[in-house]
N, C-alpha and C positions, 0 to 999 in steps of 0.2 A: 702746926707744920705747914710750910710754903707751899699751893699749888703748883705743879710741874706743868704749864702753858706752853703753847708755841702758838706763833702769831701766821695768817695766811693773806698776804696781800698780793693786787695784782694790775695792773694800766695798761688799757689796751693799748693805746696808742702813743704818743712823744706829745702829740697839739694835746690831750687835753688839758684842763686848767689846773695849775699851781696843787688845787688843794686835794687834789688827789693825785699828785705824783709819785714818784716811786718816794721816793727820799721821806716826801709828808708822811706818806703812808706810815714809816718802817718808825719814825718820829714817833707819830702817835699812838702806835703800839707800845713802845718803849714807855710813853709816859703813863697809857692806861696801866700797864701792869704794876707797874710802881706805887701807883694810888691805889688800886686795890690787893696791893699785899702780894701778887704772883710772881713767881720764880719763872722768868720768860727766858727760857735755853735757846731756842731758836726763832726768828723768820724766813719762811719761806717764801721766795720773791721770783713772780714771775713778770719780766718786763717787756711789756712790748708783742704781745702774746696774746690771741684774740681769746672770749670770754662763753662760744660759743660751745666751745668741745673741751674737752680734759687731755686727749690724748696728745696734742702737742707743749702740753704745758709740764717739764722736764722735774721743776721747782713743787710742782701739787702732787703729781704721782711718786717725787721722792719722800712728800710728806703723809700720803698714803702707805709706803710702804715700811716708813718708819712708826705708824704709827699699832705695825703688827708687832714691834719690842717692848713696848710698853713703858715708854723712857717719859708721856706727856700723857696728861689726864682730861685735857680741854684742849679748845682749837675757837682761836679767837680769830672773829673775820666782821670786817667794819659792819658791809649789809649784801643781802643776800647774792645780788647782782657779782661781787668780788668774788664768790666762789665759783657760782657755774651761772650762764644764761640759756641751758641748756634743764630742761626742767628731770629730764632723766637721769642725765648724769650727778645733777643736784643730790636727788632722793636717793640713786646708786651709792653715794659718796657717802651724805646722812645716814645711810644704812648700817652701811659699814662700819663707821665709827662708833656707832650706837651700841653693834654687834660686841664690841671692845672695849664696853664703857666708859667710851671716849663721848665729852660734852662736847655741843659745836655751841657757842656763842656768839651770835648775830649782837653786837653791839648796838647799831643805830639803831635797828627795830625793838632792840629788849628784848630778845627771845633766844632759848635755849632749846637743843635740840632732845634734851633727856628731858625738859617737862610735860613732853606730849602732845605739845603744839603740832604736830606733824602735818595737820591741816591747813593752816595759816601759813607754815612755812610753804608749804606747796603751792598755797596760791600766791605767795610772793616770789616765787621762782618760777610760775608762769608768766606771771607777770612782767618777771623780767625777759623771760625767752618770747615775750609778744614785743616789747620793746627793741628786739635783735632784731626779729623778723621786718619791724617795722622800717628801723636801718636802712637793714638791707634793701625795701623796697623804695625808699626817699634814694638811696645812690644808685639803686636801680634804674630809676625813676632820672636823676640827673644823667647818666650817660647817655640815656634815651634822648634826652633835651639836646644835649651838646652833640649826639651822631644826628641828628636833625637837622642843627644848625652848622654841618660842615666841620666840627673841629679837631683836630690834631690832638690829642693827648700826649702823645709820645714824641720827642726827636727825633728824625728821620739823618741818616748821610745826605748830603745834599742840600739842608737846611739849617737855620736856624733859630730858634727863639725869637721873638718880636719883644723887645723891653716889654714890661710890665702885663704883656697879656700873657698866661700858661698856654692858653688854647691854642694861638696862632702862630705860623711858622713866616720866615722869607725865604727867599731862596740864597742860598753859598754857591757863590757865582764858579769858585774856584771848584767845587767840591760838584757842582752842579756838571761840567767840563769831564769831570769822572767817571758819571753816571752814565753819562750821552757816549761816550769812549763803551764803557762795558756795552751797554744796547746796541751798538755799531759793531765790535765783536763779537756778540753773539749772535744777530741777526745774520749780519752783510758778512763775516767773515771766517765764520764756522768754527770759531770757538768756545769751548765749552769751558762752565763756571770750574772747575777744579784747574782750568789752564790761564783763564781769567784771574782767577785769584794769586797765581803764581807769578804772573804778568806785574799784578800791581805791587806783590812784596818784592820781588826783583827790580823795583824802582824804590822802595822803601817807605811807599805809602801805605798807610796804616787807616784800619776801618775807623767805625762810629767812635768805638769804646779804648783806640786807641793801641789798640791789638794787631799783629801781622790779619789778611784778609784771609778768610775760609773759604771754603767749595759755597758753605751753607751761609755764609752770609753776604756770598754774590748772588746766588740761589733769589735770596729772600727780598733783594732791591730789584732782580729781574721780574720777580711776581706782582712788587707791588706796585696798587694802580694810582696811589697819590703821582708816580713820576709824570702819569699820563694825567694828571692833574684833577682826579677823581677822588676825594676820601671815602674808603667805605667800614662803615662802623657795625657792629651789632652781630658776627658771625659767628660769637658765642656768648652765654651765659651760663651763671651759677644757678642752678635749679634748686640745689639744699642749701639754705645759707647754715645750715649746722653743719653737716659736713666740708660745705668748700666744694663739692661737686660740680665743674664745669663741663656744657656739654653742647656741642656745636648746632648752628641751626641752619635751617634748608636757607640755600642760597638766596631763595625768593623773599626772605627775613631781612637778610642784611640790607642796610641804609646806606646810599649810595649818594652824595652830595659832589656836583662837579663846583669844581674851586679852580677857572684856568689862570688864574696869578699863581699857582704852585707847578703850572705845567713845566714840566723839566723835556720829555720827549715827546711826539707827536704820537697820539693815540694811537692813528696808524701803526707805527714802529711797534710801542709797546704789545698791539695786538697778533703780531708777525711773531715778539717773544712768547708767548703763550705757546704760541702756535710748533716753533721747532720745540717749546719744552714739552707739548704734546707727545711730539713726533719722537724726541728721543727717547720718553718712557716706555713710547712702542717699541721704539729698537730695545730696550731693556726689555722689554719683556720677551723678544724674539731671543736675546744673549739668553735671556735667563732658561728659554726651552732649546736655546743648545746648548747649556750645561749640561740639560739631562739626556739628550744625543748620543747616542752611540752607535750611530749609523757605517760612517767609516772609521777605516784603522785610529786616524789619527784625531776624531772629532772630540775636542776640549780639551787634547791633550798638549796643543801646541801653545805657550803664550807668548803675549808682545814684550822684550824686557822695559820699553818704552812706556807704552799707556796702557799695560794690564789685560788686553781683551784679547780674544781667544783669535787663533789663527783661522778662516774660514778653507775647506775646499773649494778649486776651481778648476776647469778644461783649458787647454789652449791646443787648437788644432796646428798642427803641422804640416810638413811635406811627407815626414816620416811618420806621422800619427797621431796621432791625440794624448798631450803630455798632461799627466797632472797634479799641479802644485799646489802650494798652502801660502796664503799671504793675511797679513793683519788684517782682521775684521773690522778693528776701530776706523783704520785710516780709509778703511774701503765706508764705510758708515760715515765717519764725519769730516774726510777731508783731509788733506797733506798740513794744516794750521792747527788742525786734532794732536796727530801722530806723525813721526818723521824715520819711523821704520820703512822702508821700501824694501827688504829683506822678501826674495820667493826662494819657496823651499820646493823643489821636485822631491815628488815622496818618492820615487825610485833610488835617488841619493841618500835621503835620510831613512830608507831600512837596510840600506847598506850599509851606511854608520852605525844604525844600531847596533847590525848585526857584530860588524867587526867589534866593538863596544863591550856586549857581552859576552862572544868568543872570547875577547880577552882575558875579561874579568873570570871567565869559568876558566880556563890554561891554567891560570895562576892563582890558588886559593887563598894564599895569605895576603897577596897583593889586592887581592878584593873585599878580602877583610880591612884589612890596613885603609883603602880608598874608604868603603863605608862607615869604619871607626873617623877618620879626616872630615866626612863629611857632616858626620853626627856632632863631632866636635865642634867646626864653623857655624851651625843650627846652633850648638846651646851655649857655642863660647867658653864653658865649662860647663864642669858635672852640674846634675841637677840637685845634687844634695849641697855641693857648692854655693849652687845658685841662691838655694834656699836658704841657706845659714846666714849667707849677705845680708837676704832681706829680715833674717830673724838679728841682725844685729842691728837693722837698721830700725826696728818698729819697738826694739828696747829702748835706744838712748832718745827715742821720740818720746817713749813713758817716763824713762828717766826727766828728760825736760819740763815734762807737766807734774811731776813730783816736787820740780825743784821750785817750780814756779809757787805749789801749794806752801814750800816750807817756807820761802821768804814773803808769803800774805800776798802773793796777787790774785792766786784764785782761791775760792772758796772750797770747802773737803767734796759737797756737790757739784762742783764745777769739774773739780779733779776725776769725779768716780764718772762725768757725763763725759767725760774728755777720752778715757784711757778704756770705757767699757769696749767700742769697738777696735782698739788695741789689743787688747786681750784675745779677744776672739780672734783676730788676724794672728795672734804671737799662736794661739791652741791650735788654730787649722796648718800652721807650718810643721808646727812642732808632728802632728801628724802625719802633712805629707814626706818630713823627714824621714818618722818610722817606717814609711813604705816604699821610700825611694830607693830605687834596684842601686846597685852600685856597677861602678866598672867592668868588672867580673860578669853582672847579670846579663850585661847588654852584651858583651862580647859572646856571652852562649846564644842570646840570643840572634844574631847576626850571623853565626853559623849555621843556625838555623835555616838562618833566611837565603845564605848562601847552597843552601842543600834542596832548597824552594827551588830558587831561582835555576840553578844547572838540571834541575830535574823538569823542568815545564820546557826550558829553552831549548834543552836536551828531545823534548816531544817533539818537538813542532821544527826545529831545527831554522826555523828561521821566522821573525815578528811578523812578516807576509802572512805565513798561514794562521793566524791568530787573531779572533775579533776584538774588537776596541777593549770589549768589556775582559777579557783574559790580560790583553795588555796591560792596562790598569794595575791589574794585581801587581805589575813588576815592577812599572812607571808609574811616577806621582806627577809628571810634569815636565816638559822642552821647552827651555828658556830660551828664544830667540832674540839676539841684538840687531841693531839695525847694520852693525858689519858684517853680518852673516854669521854668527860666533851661536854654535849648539851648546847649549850644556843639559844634561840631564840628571833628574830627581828623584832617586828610587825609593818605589815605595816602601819604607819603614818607619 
């Protein structure tokens, strides 16, 4: 009777040579089994997949866990190095199989994992996990070389390739005019990279990768110092080269080569951009402790409908007395080129509005239901059981698709089960949040609820005046300010 085999091949990379490529590999498996009389059901093929760990490799842990059904008796693998260069995960692997009396046989070396070599094989999987390590430190070793000698690994915006060298860039004279535009915005003219970015897609210019421009990838041309004609290499490394672990290192590490034929802006400039991106962090961190403010009535309760940032308090003396309003924080922070709300709110007026507001909404019960059902509505667009069923029709016919694709031979049954596993789990967690999603009904009690809240506090206190921030809250979620003066308010539910 025919041996029941499967074959385990694997290439780490695309450069290496001919004779270990994917396709050889799956070749010579086919023709070893043949010659020796085995019944070869499957290979498992991991391409392009580094050698050093098991856990990314989708093709070996599906043959791991096929090999708990007992459909294969052996596991043919060229030489040691194909399996794992990981010496634990090696003997982990061997263990396991062994556990199952499942054979591994190492072809090129002649050894089998049931005859008890388990020692030789260990030294030939150290051997290979010292060959990784080694690797790793020869391109270790090279980046060192080339952050020395000044060189560019990556395409920058702004440049371009030099024929035939990888390393080196020139300057895009066009693209270079771009750069020097954002740094003269940001420095000299108080804009910031989320208004920059929208600047540039509002003329229809498109980043590096050919993309509309991001907050984050104006961000990342303002920080770097190649514009100011500086390369600086070496601000992290891989410290495990088995797991991939990167891990940043003290400023004082990195290598700093000046290159002035890549200078795009004057050092100067470029160190002014640090400088306000300094400065706005600070202010982010000032936003971010009056978030948690609850000083006055109104503190974080107001926002800009414009640039998102909280309305601050201010004084303004009078003849009659000391008035006190609420005006954008942002625009006050970064500038009329920031934010183009000029909207001031006298908080005398707007707890007058409130007030009239909720009087209303308490006179007339169903009328404040009906407003809060309207606005629950506009939030979710539709029901939320709605919502969900959308997306459970929509993560079916995406399964559907990879099904189809299995039955006309484009993907493989394990391509199929690696394609649709996180499918599945997204179709379970709907289907759950289905079964707990309240219906119409639920929210409408609930909402009366909140209606019986809301007339009984307001009812207290008889007006938002005598009320701190912190009780406000419970009723208001937020005051949407436009720059036409236009209030709208958010309750909270």
């Amino acid at each position: 009777m025919m041996k029941n085999v499967v074959a385990y091949c694997r290439v780490s990379t695309e450069k290496e040579d001919q004779l270990h490529s994917f396709e050889a590999q799956k070749s010579f498996f086919t023709e070893y089994a043949s010659k020796n009389d085995y019944n070869l059901i499957r290979i498992y093929a991991d391409e392009g997949i580094t050698g050093t760990s098991t856990k990314k490799r989708a093709e070996f842990n599906l043959m791991m866990e096929d090999s708990k059904k007992g459909i294969f008796e052996c596991v043919l693998v060229k030489d040691v190095s194909r399996l794992a260069r990981n010496t634990y995960d090696f003997l982990k692997s061997i263990r396991e199989l062994k556990a199952r009396n499942i054979n591994v046989r190492f072809i090129t070396a002649n050894m089998e994992s049931l005859d008890g070599g388990e020692f030789t094989l260990t030294v030939l999987a150290a051997m290979a996990q010292e060959e990784s390590s080694n690797m790793s430190k020869r391109v270790k070793f090279g980046k060192k070389i080339n952050a020395e000698k000044g060189r560019v690994p990556n395409l920058c915006y702004g440049y371009i390739k030099t024929k035939g060298d990888y390393f080196n860039l020139q300057i895009n004279e066009t693209e270079a005019e771009i750069v020097k535009e954002m740094f003269d915005l940001y420095v000299n003219q108080g804009y910031g990279s989320h208004k920059i970015a929208k600047l540039m897609n509002d003329r229809g210019l498109t980043s590096l990768r050919g993309v509309p421009w991001s907050t984050t990838a104006v961000s990342r041309i303002l920080k770097n110092k190649l514009y100011a004609g500086y390369v600086v290499n070496g601000k992290s490394e891989i410290k495990d080269f088995i797991e991939k672990t990167r891990t940043k290192k003290d400023e004082g590490e990195w290598i700093e080569i000046h290159r002035p034929e890549l200078q795009i802006v004057p050092l100067e400039l470029w160190e002014k951009a640090q400088n306000v991106n300094k400065s706005n962090n600070s202010g982010l961190e000032m936003t971010i402790h009056k978030k948690r403010s609850n000083k006055h009535l109104f503190s974080t309760l107001i926002n800009c409908a414009c640039c998102g940032y909280s309305f601050r308090r201010s004084s303004e003396k009078r003849k009659s007395g000391t008035r006190i309003v609420w005006r954008c924080s942002g625009r006050n922070h970064h500038g009329a080129g920031f934010c183009s709300n000029m909207t001031t709110i006298p908080e005398s007026e707007l707890i007058e509005n409130i007030d009239g507001y909720f009087l209303s909404l308490i006179k007339d019960k169903q009328k404040m239901i009906d407003s809060m059902i309207s606005q629950y509505r506009k939030k979710q667009k539709k029901s939320p059981a709605a919502a969900l069923s959308s997306q459970l029709e929509v993560l079916k016919n995406k399964k559907q698709k990879q099904i189809q694709m299995f039955e006309n031979d484009i993907i493989s049954i394990a391509e199929l089960k690696e394609r649709t596993a996180a499918i599945d789990r997204q179709i379970a967690q709907i289907r759950l949040e289905l079964d707990n999603a309240e219906s119409p009904e639920d929210i409408e009690k609930k909402l009366h609820q909140l209606y019986c809240m809301l007339s009984e506090n307001f009812s207290k206190y008889s007006s938002v005046a005598n009320m701190t921030n912190a009780e406000l809250k419970t009723l208001i979620k937020a005051i949407i300010a436009d720059e036409n003066g236009r209030i709208q308010i958010e309750l909270n539910y």
